[in-house]
N, C-alpha and C positions, 0 to 999 in steps of 0.2 A: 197531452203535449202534441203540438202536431210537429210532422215529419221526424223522421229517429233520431234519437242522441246519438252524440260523438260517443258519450262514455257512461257506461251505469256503476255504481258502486252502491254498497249496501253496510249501512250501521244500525248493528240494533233489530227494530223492527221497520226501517224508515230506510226508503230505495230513494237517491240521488242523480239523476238525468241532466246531462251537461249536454249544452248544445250551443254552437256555434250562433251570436245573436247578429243578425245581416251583415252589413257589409265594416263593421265596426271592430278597426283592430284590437286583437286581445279579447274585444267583447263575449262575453258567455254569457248563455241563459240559465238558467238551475230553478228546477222543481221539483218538489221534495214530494213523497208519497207512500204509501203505507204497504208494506210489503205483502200484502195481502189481496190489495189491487192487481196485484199480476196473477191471474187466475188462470190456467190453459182454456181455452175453448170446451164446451163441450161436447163429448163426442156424440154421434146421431145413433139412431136405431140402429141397432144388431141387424147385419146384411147377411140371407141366407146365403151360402154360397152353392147348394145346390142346382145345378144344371146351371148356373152363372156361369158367362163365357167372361176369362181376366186369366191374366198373365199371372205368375208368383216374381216378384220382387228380389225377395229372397226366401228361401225354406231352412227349418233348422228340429232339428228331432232333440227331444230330454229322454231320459231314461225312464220315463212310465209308459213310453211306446206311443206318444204324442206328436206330431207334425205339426211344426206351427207356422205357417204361410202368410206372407205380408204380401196385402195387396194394394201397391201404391193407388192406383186407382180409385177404390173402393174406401179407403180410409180407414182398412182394418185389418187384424189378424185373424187368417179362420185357420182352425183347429180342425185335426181327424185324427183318430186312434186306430192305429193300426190293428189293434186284436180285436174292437167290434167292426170295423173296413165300414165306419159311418165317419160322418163329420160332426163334431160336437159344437156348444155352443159358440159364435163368435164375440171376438175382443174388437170392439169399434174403440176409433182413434179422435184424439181432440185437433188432427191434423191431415196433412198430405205428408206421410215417413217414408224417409227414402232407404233405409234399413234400422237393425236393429239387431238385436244379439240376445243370448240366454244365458244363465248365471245359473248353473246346479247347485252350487254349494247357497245361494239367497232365493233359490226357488223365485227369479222376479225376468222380467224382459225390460231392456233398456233400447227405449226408441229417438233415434237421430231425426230430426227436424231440418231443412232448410232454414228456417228462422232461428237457429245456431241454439235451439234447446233439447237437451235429454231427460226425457222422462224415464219415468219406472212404471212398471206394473206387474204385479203378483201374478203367476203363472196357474193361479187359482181363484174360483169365483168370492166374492165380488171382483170385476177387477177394473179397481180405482187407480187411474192411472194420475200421480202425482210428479211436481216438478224435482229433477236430481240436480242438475247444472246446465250452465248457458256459457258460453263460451262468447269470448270476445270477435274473434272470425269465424270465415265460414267454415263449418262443418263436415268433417270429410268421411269418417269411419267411426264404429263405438264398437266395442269387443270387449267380453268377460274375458277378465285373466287371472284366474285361478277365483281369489275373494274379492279381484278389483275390477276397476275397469279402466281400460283402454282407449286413446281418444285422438283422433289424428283432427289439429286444427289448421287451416291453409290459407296465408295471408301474401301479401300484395312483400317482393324483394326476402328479407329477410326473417319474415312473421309468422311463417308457418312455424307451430311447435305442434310436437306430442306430448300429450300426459299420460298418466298412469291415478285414477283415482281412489279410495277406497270407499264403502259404500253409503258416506255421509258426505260424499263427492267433497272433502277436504285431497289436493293433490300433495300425492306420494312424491313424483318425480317428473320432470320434462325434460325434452331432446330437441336442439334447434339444431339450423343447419344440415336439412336433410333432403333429401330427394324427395319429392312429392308423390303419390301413389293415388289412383280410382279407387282401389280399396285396400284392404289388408285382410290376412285372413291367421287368427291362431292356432298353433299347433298345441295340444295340450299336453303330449306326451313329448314334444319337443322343446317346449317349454321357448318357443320362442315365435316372434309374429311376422309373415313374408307379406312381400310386397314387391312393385316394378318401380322404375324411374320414368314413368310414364311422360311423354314430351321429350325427353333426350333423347337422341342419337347415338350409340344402338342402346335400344334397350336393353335391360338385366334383369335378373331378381335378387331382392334383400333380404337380409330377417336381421332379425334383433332380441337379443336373449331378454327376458324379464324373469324377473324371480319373486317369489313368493309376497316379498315387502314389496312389490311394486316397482323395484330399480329398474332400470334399463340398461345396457348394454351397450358399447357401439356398432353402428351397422357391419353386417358383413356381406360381399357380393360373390356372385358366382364368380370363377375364371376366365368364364368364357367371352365375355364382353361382344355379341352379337351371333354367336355360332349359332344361337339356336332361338327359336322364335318363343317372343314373350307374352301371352295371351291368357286372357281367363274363362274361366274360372280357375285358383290356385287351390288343393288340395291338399290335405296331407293325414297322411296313413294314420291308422287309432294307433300303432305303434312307436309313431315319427320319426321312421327310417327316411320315409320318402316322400317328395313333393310333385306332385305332376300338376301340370298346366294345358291350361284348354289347348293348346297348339300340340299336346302328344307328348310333350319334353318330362324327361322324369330326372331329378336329381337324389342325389344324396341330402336329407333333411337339415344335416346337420353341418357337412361343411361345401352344400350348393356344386359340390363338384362330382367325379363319378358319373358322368351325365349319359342317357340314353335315349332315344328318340321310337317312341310307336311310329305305325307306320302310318296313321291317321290322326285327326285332330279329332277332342272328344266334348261334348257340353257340358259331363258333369264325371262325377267320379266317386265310390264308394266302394268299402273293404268290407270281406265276410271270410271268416275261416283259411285266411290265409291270401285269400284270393282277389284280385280287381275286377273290380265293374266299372264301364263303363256307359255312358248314352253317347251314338254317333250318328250324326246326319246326315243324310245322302238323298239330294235332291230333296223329294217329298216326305222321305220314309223316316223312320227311326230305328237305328238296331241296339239291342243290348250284348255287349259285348262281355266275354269273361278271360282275363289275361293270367296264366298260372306262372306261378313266381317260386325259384328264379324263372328267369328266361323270357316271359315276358310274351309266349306265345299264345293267340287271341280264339274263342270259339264264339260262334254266333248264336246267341240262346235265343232271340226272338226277334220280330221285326214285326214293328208296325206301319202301315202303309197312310199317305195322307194326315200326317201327324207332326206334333212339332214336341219335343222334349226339352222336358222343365231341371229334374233332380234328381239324382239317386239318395239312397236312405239303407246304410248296412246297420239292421238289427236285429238282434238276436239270431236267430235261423234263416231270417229269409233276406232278400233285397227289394225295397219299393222302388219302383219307378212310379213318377210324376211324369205322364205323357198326354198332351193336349189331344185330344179327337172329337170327333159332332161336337165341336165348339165349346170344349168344356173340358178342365183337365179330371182327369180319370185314375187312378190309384192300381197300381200292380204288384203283385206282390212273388216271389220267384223263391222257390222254397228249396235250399244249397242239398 
C-alpha cells in the first residue's frame, strides 16, 4: 500500500489497512493482507562495541550482574558483565530504538520504536526479537511492571492514553486525560511510575500507583508546584523511600512531599549499602560523589578529568560507573 493507513485492525490471520481514497468524501481504500506480511526488519551484524566511541541511550542492570546498554545509534543492545569487567556478545536491532526496558520475572527486553512498535527479546542467546504490540500514536515510554508492561501513548488534544499490558500484549487497564511526560521511570519497591508535566508552566513531578493486575491509580503531584527544579534523570531508591532528580531535588517516594535539595545537580544516581552515589559534572571533569543518609552529607570518592558521565549501577558490593574517556565509555567499578 503506498503512503500509511489512517487505521490498521486485525481479524483472524488477515491485517485490514484503511486509508483515506483522494479527494473523495467518505471515500476509503481497504487492503486486506496476511498477518504475516508484517515482518520487523532484519536486524544487521552484531556491532563490537569495543573501543567504539557511542553514547548509551539508556542503561539497565538484571540480577546476574549484566549491563545492558542501548545504542540508539548503532542499532543495538551491547552487553557487559560485571564479574568477568568484559563485554559480552551483542543484541543487534531490527531498527533505530529510542529505549527499552527489562522484565526479571519474563527474563525478555521490551524495545520502543518510533514507528509506534514494541518488540520482545529474550535476555538470552538466541535472541530473536519478535513483534509484542503497535500502538495507535506516537510512542512515548515502555516499562516492565511487575509481570506487565507499561506504555505511555501521546496523541494530538485529547489522545494521549497509558496502558498497562500483560505479556500477550492483551491490555490490562488505560489512563486518559493526563499530563504528558519525556519519560517515566518505575519504582519497584514503590510500586508506582514518576514522571514531569513536561511543556507546563511550572513544572512538577507525578507518579501513579499500579498494582500487581495492572490497575492504575490516579495521578498524584508533589506540593510544591514550582519550588524546585524538575530535571532528569528521575531515580528511585532499591527501597522506594525516595526519588531524586537530575536537578539535585530529593523527595519523599511515596507522597512527593518531604522535599530536599543537594547542593548540586547530578547525571545519574545509585544506592549501595545504605548509601548514594552519585555522577556530577563540572566543566570537563566527572566526580563520583557518595551522600550518607540521613543527612545527606557529600564525600568526593573520585574524579575523572576530560570525561563526560553516562550511569551508575549499585550491585552487589560495589558501584559501576559508566564514564566516557579516549573516546570510548569505560567501566568502573568502586568496591563499598
Amino acid at each position: 500500500m503506498d503512503g500509511a493507513p489512517e487505521k490498521l485492525d486485525i481479524y483472524g490471520d488477515t491485517v485490514y489497512c484503511f486509508r483515506l481514497k483522494g479527494n473523495i468524501e467518505h471515500g476509503m481504500f481497504v487492503q486486506m493482507m496476511n498477518v504475516e506480511a508484517l515482518t520487523p526488519n532484519a536486524p544487521y551484524e552484531p556491532i563490537s562495541p569495543e573501543g567504539l566511541d557511542y553514547e548509551p541511550t539508556k542503561t539497565i542492570y538484571d540480577e546476574n550482574g549484566i549491563i545492558y546498554i542501548l545504542s540508539f545509534a548503532n542499532e543495538s543492545i551491547f552487553r557487559y558483565s560485571i564479574n568477568d569487567e568484559q563485554y559480552l556478545s551483542t543484541i543487534p536491532l531490527s531498527d533505530l530504538s529510542f529505549t527499552f526496558t527489562y522484565s526479571k520475572s519474563k527474563g525478555e527486553l521490551y524495545l520502543g520504536y518510533d514507528s509506534k512498535r514494541i518488540t520482545k527479546i529474550p535476555a538470552e542467546e538466541p535472541f530473536t526479537e519478535t513483534e509484542f504490540y503497535r500502538t495507535q500514536t506516537t510512542l512515548g515510554a515502555v516499562e516492565a511492571v511487575y509481570d506487565n508492561v507499561f506504555v505511555a501513548c501521546y496523541g494530538e488534544s485529547n489522545g494521549s492514553v497509558l496502558y498497562t499490558l500483560n505479556d500477550q500484549g492483551i491490555i490490562l487497564d488505560n489512563a486518559t486525560r493526563f499530563y504528558t511526560s519525556k519519560s517515566y521511570t518505575w519504582g519497584s519497591a514503590a510500586g508506582r511510575v514518576y514522571s514531569f508535566r513536561d511543556g507546563i508552566s511550572p513544572n512538577d513531578i507525578y507518579s501513579r500507583e499500579i498494582n500487581e493486575q495492572g490497575i492504575m491509580s490516579a495521578e498524584m503531584q508533589s506540593p510544591y508546584h514550582g519550588d524546585y527544579t524538575m530535571k532528569y534523570p528521575i531515580r528511585i531508591s532499591p527501597a522506594g523511600d525516595v526519588v531524586v532528580l537530575g536537578s539535585g531535588a530529593i523527595f519523599n517516594a511515596i507522597t512527593l512531599s518531604d522535599a530536599i535539595q543537594l547542593p548540586n545537580q547530578i547525571l545519574d544516581a545509585a544506592w549501595l549499602n545504605g548509601n548514594m552515589y552519585t555522577l556530577y559534572a563540572i566543566d570537563s571533569a566527572v566526580q563520583l560523589q557518595k551522600w550518607t543518609i540521613p543527612g545527606y552529607h557529600s564525600q568526593t570518592i573520585y574524579q575523572w578529568n576530560d570525561a563526560k558521565g553516562f550511569a551508575l549501577c549499585g550491585v552487589e558490593n560495589r558501584i559501576i560507573a559508566i564514564v566516557r574517556q579516549d573516546n570510548t565509555p569505560k567501566f568502573y567499578s568502586f568496591y563499598n
